[in-house]
PQR file with spaces between the fields and no chain letter, atoms N, CA, C, O and H, PARSE charges and radii, in Angstrom:
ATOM       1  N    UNK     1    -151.196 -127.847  -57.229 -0.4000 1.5000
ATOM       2  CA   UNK     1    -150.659 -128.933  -58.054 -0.0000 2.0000
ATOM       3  C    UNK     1    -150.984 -128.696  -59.525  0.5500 1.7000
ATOM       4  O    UNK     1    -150.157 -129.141  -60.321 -0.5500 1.4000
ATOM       5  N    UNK     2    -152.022 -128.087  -60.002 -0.4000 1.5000
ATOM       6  CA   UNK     2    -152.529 -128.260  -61.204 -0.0000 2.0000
ATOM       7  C    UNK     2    -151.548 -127.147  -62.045  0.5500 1.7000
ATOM       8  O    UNK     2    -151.003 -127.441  -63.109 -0.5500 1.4000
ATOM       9  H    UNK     2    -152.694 -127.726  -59.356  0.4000 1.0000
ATOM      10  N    UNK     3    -151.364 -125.284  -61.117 -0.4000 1.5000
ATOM      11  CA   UNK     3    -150.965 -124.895  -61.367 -0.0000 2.0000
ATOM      12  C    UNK     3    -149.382 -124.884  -61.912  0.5500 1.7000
ATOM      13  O    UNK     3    -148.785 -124.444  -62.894 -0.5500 1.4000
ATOM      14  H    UNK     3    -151.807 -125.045  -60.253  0.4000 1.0000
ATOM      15  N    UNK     4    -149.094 -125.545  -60.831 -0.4000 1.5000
ATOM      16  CA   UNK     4    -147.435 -126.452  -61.072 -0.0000 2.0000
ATOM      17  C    UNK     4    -147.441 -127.589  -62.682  0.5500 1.7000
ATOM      18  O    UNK     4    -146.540 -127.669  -63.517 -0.5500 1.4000
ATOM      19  H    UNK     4    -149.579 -125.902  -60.033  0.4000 1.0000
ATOM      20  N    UNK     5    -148.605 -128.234  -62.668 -0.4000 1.5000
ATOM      21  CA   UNK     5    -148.044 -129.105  -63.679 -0.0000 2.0000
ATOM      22  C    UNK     5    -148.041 -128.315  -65.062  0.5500 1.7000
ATOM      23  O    UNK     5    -147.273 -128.400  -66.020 -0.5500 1.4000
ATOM      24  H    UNK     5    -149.337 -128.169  -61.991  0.4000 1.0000
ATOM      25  N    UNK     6    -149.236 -127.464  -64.826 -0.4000 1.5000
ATOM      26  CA   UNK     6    -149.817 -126.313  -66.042 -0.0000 2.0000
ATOM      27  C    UNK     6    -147.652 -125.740  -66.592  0.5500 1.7000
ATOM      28  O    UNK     6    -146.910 -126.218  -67.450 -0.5500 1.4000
ATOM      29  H    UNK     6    -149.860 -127.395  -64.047  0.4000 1.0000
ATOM      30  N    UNK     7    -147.502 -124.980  -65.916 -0.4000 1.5000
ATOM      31  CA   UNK     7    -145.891 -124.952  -65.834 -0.0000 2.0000
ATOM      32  C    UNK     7    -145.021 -125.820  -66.217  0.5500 1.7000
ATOM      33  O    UNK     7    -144.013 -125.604  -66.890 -0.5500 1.4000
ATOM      34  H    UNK     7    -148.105 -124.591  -65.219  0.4000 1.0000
ATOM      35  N    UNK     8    -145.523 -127.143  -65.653 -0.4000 1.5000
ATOM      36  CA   UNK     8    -143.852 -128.225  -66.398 -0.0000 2.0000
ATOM      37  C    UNK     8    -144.233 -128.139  -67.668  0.5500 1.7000
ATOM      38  O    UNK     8    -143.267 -127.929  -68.401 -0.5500 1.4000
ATOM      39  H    UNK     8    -146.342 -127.318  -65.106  0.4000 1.0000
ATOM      40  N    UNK     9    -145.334 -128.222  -68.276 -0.4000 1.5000
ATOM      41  CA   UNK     9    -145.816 -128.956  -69.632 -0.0000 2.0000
ATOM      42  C    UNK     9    -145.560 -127.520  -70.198  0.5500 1.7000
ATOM      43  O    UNK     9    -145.196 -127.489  -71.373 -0.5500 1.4000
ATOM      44  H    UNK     9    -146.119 -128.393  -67.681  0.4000 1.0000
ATOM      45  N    UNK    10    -145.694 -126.333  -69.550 -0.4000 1.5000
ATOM      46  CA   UNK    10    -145.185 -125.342  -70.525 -0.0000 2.0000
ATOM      47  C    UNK    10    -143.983 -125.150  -71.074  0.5500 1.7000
ATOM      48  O    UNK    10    -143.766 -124.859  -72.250 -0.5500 1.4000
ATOM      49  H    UNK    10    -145.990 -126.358  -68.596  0.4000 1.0000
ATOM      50  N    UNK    11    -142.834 -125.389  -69.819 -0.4000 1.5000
ATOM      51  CA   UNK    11    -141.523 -124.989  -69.885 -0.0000 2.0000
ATOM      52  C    UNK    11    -141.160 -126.460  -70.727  0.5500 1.7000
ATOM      53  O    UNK    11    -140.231 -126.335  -71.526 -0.5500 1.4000
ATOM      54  H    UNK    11    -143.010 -125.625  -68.863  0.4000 1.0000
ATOM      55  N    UNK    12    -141.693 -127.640  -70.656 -0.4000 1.5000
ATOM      56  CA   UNK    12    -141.330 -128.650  -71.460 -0.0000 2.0000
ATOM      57  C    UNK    12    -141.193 -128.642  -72.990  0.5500 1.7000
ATOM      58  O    UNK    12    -140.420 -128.957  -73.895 -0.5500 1.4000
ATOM      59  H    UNK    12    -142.448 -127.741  -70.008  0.4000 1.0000
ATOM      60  N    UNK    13    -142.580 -128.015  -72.712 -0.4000 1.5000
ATOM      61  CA   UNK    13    -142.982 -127.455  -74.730 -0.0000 2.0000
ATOM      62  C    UNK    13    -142.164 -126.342  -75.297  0.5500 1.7000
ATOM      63  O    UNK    13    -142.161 -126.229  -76.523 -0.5500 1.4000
ATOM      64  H    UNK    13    -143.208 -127.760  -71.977  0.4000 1.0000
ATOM      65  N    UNK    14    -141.489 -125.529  -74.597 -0.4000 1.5000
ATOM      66  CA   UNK    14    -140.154 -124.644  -74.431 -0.0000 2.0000
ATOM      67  C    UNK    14    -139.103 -125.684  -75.040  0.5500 1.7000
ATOM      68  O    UNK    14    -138.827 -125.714  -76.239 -0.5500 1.4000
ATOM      69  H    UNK    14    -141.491 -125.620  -73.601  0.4000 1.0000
ATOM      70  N    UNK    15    -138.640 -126.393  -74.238 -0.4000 1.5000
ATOM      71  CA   UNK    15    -137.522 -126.889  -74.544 -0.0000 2.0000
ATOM      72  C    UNK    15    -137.732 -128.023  -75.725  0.5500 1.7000
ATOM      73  O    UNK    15    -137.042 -128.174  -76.734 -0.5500 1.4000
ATOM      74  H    UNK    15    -138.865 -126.368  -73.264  0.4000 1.0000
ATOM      75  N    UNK    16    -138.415 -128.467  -75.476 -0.4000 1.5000
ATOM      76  CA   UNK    16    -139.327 -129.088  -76.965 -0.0000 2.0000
ATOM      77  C    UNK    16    -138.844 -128.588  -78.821  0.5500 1.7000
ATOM      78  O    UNK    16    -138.389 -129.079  -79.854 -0.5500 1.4000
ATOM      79  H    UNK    16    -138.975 -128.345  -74.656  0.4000 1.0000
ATOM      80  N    UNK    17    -139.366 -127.244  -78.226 -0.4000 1.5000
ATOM      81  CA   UNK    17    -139.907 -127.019  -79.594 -0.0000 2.0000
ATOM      82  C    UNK    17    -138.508 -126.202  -80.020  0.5500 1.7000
ATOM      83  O    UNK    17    -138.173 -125.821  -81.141 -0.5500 1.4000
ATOM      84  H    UNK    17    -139.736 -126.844  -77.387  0.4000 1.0000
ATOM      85  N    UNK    18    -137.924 -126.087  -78.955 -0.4000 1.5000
ATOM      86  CA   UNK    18    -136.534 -125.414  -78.935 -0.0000 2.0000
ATOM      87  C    UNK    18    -135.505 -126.267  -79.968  0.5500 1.7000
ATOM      88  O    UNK    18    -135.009 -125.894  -81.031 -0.5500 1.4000
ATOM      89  H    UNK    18    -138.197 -126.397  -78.044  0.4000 1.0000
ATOM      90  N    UNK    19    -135.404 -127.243  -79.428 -0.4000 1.5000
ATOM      91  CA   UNK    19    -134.749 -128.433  -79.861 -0.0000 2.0000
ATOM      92  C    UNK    19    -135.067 -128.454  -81.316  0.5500 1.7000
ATOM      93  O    UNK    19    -134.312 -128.100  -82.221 -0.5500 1.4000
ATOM      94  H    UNK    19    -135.807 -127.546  -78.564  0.4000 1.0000
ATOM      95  N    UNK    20    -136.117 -128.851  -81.412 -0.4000 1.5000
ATOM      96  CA   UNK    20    -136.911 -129.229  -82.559 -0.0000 2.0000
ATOM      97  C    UNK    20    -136.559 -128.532  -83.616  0.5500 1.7000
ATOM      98  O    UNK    20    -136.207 -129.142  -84.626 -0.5500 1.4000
ATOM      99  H    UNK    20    -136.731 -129.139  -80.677  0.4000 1.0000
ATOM     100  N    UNK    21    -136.590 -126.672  -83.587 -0.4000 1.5000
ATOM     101  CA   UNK    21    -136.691 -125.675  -84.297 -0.0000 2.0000
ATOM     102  C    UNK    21    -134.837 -126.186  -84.285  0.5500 1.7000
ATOM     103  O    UNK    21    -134.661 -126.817  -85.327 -0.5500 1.4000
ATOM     104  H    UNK    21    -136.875 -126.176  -82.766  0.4000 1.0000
ATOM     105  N    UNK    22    -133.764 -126.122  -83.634 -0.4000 1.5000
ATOM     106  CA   UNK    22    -132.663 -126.183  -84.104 -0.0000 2.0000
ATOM     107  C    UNK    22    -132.627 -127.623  -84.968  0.5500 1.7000
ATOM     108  O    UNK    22    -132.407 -127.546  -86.177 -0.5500 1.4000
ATOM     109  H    UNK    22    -133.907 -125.610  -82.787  0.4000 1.0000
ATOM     110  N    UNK    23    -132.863 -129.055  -84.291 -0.4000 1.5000
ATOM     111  CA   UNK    23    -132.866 -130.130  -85.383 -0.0000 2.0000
ATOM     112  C    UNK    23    -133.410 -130.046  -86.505  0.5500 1.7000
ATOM     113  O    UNK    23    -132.791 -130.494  -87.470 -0.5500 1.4000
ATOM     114  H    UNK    23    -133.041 -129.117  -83.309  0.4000 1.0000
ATOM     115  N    UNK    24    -134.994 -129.323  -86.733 -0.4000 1.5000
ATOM     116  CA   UNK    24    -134.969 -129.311  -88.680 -0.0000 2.0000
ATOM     117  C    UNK    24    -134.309 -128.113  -89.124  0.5500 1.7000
ATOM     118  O    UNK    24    -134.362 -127.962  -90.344 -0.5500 1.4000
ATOM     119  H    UNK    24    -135.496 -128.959  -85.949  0.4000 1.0000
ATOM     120  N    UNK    25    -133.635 -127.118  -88.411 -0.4000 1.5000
ATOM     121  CA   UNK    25    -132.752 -125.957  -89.233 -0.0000 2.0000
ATOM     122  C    UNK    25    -131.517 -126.914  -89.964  0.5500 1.7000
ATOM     123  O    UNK    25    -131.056 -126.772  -91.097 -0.5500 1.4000
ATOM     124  H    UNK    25    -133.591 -127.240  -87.420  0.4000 1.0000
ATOM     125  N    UNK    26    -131.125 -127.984  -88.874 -0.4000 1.5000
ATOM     126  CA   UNK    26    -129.944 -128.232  -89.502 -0.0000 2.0000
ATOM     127  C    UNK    26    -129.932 -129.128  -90.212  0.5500 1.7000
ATOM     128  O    UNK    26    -128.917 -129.421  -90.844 -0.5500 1.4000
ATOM     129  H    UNK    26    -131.499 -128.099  -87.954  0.4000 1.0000
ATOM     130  N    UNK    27    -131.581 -130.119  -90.338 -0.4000 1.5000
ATOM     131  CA   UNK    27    -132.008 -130.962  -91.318 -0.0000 2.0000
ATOM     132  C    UNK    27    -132.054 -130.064  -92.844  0.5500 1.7000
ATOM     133  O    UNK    27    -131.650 -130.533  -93.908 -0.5500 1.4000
ATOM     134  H    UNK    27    -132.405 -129.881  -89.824  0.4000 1.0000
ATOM     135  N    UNK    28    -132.532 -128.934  -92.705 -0.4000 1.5000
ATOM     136  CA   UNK    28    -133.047 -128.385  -93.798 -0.0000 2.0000
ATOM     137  C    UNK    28    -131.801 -128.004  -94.218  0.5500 1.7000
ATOM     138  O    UNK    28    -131.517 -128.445  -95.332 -0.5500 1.4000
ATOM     139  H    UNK    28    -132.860 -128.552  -91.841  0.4000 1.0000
ATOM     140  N    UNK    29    -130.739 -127.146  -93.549 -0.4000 1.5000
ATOM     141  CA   UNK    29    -129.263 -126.887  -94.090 -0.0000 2.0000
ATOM     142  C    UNK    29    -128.590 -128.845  -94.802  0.5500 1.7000
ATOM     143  O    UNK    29    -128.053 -128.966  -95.904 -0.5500 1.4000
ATOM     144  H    UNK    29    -130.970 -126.787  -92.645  0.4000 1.0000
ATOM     145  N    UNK    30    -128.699 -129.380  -94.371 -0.4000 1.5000
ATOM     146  CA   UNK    30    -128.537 -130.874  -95.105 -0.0000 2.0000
ATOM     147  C    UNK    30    -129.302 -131.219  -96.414  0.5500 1.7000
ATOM     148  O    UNK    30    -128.851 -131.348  -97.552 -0.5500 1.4000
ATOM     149  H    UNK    30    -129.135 -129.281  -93.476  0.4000 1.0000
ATOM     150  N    UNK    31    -130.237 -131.303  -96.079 -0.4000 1.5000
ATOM     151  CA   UNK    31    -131.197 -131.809  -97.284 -0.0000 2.0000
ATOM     152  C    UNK    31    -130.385 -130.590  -98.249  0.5500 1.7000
ATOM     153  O    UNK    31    -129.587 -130.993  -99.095 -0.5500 1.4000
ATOM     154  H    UNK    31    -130.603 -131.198  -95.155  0.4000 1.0000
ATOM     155  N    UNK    32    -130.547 -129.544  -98.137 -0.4000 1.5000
ATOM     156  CA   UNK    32    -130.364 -128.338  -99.083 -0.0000 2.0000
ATOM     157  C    UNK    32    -131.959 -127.937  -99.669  0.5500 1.7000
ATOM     158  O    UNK    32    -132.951 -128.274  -99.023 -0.5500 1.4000
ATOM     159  H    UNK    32    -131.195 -129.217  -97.449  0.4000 1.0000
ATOM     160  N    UNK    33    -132.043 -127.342 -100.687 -0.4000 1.5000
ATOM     161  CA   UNK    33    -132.889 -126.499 -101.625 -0.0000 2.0000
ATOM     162  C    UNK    33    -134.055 -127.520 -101.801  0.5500 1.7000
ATOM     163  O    UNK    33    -135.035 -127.207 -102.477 -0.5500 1.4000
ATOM     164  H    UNK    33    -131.237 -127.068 -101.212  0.4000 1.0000
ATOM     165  N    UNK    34    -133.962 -128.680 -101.229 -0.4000 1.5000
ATOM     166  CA   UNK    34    -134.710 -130.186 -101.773 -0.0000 2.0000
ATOM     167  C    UNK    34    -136.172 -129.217 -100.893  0.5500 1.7000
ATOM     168  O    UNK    34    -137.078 -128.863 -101.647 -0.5500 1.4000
ATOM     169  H    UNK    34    -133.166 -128.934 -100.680  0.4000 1.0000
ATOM     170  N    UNK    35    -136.269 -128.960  -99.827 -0.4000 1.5000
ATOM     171  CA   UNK    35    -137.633 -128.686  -99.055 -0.0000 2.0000
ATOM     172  C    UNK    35    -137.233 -127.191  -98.523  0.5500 1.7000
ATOM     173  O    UNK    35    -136.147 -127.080  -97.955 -0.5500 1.4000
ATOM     174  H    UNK    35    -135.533 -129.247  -99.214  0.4000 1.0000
ATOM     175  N    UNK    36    -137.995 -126.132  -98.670 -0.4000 1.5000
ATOM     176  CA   UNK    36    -137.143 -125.236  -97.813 -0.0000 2.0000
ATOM     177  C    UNK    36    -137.406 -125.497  -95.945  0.5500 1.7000
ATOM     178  O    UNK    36    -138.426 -125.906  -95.390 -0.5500 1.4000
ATOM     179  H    UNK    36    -138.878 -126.223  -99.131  0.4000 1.0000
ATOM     180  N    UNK    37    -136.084 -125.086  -95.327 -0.4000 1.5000
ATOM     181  CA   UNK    37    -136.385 -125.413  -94.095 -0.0000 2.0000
ATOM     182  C    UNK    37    -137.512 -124.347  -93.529  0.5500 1.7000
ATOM     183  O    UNK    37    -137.739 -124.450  -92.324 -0.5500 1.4000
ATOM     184  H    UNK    37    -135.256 -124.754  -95.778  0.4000 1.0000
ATOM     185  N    UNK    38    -138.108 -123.525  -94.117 -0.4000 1.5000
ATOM     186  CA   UNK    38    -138.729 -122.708  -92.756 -0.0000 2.0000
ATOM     187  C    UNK    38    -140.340 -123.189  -93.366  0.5500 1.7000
ATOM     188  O    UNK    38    -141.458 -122.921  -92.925 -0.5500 1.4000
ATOM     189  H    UNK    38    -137.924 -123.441  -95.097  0.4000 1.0000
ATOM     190  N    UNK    39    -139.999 -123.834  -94.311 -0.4000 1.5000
ATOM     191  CA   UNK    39    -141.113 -124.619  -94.794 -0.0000 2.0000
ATOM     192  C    UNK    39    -141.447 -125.604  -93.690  0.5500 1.7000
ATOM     193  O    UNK    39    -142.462 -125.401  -93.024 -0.5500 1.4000
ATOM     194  H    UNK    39    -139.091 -124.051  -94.670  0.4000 1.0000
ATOM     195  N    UNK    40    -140.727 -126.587  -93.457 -0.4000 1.5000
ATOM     196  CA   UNK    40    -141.080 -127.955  -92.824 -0.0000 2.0000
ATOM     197  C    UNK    40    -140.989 -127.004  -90.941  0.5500 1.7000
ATOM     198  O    UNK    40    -141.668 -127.354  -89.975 -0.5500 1.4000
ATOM     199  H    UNK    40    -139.902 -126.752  -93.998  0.4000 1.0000
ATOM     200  N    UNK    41    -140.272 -126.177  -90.944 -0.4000 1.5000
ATOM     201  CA   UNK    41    -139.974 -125.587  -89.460 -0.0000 2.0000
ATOM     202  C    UNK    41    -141.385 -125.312  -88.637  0.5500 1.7000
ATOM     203  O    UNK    41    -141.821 -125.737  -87.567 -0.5500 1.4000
ATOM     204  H    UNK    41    -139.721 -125.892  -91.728  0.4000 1.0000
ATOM     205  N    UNK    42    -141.989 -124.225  -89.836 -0.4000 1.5000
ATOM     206  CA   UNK    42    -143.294 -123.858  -89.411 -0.0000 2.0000
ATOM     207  C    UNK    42    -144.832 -124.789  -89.403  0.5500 1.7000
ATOM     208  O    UNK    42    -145.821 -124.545  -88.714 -0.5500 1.4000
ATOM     209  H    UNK    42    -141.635 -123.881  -90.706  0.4000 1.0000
ATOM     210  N    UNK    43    -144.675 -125.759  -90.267 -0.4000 1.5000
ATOM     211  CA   UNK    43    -145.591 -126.866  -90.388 -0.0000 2.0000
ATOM     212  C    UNK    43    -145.429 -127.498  -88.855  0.5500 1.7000
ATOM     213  O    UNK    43    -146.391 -127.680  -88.108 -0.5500 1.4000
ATOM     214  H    UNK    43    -143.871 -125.958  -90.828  0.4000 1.0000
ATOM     215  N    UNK    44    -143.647 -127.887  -88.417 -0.4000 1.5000
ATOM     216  CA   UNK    44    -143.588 -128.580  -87.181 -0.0000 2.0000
ATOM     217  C    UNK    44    -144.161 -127.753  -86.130  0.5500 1.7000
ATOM     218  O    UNK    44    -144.657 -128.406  -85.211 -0.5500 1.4000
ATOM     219  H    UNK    44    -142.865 -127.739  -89.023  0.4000 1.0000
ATOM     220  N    UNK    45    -144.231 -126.335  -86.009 -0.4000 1.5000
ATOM     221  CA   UNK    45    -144.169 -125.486  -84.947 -0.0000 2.0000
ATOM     222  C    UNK    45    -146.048 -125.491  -84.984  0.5500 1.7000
ATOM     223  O    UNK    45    -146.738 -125.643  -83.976 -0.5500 1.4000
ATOM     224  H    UNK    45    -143.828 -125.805  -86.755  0.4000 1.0000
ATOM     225  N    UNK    46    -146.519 -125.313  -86.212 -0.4000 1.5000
ATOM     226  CA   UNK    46    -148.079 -125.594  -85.956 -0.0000 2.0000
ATOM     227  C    UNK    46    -148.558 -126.700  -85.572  0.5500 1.7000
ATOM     228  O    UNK    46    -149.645 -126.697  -84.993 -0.5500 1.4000
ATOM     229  H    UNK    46    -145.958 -125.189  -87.031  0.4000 1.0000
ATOM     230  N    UNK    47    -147.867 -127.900  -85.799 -0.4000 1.5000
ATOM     231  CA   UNK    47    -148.137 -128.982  -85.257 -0.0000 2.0000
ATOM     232  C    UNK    47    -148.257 -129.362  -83.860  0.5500 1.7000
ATOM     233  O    UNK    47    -149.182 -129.991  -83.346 -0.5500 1.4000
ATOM     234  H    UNK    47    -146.985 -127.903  -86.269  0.4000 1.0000
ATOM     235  N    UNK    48    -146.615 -128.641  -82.998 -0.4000 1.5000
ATOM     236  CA   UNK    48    -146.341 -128.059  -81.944 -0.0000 2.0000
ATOM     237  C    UNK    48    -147.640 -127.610  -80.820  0.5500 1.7000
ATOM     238  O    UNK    48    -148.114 -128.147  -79.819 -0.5500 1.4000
ATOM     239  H    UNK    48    -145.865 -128.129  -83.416  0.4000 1.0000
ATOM     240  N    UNK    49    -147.864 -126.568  -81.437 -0.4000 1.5000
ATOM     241  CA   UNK    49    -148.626 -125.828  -81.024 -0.0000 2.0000
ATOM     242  C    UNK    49    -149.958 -126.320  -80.818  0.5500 1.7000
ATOM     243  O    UNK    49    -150.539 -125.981  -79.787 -0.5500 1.4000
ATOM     244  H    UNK    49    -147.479 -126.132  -82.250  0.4000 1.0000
ATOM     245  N    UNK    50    -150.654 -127.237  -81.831 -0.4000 1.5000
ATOM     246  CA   UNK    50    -151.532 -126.983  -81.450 -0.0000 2.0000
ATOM     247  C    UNK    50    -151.945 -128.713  -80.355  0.5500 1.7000
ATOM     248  O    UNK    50    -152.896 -129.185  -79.732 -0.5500 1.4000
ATOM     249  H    UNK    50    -150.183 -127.513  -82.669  0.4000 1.0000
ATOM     250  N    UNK    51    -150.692 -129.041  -80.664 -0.4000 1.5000
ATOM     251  CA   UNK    51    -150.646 -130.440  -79.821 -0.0000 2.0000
ATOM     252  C    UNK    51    -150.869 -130.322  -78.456  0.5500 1.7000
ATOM     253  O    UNK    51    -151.615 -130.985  -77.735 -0.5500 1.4000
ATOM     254  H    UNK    51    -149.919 -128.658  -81.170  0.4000 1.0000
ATOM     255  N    UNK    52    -150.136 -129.399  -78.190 -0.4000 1.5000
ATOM     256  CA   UNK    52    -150.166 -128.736  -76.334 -0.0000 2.0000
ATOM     257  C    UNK    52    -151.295 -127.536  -76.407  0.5500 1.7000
ATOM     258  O    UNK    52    -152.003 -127.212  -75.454 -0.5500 1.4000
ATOM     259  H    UNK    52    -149.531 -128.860  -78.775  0.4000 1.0000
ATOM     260  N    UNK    53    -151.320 -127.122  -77.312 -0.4000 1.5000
ATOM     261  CA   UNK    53    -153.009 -126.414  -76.970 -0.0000 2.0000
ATOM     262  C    UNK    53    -153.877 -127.492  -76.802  0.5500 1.7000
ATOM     263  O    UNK    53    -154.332 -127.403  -75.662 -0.5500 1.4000
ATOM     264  H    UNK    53    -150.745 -127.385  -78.087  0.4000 1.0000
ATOM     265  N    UNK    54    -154.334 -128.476  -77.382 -0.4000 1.5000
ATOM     266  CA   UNK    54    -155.049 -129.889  -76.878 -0.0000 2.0000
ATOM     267  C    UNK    54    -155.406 -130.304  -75.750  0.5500 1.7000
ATOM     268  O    UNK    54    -156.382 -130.312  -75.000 -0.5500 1.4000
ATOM     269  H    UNK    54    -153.965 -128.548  -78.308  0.4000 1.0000
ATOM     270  N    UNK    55    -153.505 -130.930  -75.883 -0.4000 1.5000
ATOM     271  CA   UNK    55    -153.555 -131.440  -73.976 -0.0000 2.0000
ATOM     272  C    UNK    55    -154.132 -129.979  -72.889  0.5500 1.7000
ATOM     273  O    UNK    55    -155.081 -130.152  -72.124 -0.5500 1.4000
ATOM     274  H    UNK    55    -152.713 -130.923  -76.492  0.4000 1.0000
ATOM     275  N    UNK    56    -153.509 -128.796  -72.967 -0.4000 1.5000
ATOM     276  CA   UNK    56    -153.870 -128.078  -71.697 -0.0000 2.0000
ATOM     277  C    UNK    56    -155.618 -127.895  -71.930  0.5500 1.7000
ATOM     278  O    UNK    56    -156.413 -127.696  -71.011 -0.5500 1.4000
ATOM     279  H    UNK    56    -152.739 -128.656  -73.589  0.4000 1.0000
ATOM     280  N    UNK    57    -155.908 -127.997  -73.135 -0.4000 1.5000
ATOM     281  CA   UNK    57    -157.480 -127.865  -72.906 -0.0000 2.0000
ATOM     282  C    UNK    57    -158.087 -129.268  -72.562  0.5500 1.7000
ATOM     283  O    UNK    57    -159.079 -129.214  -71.834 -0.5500 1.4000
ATOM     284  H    UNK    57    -155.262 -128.159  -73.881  0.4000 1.0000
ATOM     285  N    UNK    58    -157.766 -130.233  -72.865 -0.4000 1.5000
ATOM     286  CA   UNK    58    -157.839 -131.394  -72.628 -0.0000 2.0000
ATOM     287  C    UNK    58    -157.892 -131.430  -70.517  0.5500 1.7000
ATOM     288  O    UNK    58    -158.893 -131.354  -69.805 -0.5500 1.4000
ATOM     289  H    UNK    58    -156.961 -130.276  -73.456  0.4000 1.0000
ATOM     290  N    UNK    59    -156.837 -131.529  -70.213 -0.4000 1.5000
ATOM     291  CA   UNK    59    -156.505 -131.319  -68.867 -0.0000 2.0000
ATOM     292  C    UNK    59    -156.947 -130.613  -67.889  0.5500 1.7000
ATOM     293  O    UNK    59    -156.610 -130.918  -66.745 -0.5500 1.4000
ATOM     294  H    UNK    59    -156.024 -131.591  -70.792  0.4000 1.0000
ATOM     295  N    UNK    60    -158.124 -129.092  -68.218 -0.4000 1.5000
ATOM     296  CA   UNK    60    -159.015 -128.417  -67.779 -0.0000 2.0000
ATOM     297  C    UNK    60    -160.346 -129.147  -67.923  0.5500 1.7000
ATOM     298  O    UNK    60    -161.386 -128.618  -67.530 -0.5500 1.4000
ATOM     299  H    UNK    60    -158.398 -128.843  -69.147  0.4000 1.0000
C-alpha cells in the first residue's frame, strides 16, 4: 500500500507540475516582457518540488 501511494503522489506531481509549467508559459506569453516567464516557471517548479519532497519525507 505505501508503495502504491508513494506512486500516485508521484505520477500526480507529474501531471501537476505538467499543467502548471504549460499554464505560466502561457501566462508569461500574456503578461509579455512585464516578468520573464522562465522567471516565475522556475520559482513555481522549486516551489513544486520541494512541496512533495516534504510530504514524501513527511509520510516516511
Amino acid at each position: 500500500m505505501d508503495k502504491l501511494a508513494i506512486m500516485m503522489v508521484k505520477s500526480l506531481a507529474v501531471v501537476i507540475f505538467i499543467l502548471l509549467f504549460i499554464g505560466v508559459f502561457l501566462l508569461g506569453r500574456f503578461v509579455g516582457n512585464a516578468t520573464p516567464w522562465y522567471v516565475t516557471t522556475s520559482l513555481l517548479i522549486l516551489l513544486i518540488v520541494r512541496w512533495v519532497y516534504l510530504r514524501i519525507k513527511n509520510k516516511e
